[in-house]
C-alpha positions as CSV (number, residue, x, y, z in Angstrom):
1,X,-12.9,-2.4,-16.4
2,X,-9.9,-4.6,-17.4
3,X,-10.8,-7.9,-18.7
4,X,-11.3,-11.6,-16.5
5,X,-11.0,-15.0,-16.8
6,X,-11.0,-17.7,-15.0
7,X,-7.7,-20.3,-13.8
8,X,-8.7,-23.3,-12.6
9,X,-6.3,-25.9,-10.7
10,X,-3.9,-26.9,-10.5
11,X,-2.7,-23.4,-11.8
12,X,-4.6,-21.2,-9.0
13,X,-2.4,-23.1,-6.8
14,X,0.5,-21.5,-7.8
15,X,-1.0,-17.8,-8.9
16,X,-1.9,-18.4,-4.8
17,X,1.4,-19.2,-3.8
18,X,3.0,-16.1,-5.0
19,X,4.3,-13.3,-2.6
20,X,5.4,-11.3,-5.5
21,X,4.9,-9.9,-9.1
22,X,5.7,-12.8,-11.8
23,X,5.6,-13.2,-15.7
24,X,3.1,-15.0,-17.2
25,X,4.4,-16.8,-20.1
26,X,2.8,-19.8,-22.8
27,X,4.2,-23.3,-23.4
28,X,6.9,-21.8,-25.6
29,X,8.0,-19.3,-23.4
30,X,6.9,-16.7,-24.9
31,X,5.7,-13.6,-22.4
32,X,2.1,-13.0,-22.3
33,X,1.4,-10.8,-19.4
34,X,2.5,-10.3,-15.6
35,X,0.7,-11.2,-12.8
36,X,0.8,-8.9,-9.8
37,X,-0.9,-10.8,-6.7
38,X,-3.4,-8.6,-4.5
39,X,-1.8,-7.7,-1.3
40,X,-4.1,-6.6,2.0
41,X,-1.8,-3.8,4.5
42,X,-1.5,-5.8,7.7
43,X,-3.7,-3.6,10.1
44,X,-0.5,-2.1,11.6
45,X,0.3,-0.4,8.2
46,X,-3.6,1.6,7.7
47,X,-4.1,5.0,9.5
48,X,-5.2,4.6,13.3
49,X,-7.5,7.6,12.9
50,X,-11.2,7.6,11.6
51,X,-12.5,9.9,8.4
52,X,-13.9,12.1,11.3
53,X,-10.6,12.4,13.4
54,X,-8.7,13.4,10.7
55,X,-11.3,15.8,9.0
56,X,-11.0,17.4,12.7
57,X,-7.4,17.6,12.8
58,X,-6.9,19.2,9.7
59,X,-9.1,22.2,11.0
60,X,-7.2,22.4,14.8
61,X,-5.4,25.1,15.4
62,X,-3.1,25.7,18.1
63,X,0.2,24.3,18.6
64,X,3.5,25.4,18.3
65,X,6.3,27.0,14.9
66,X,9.2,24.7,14.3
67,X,11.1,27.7,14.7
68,X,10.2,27.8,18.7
69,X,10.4,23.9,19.0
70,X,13.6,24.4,17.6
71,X,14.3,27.3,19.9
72,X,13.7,24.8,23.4
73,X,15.4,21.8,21.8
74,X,18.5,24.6,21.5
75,X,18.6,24.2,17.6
76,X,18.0,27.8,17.0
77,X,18.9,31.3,19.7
């Protein structure tokens, strides 16, 4: 478990603010680590299918070889 500490304001402000990785550095510049801020997917970005659905997929059978979709998109004779 990596280590934790706690920023208080008015520097959470800014560790909020940020949309994208960032050094963190002293008061004399000097690099002491990066911060990376937690990102959430929007909901359009996680898989529409449940655990179940795709446990069930992976089973199917049926369907058709890319060789005979190629065949009637006339890819392939």
């Amino acid at each position: 478990m990596p280590h934790q500490f706690t920023i208080t304001e008015p520097d959470l402000s800014k560790f909020k603010a940020l949309t994208e990785p960032a050094q963190v550095v002293d008061e004399r510049g000097q690099i002491v680590g990066h911060f990376v801020p937690y990102f959430e997917p929007p909901p359009e970005d996680q898989c529409p299918y449940t655990p179940a659905e795709l446990a069930r997929m992976r089973v199917e059978s049926g369907g058709r070889s890319l060789d005979e979709i190629l065949r009637d998109l006339g890819e392939r004779k």
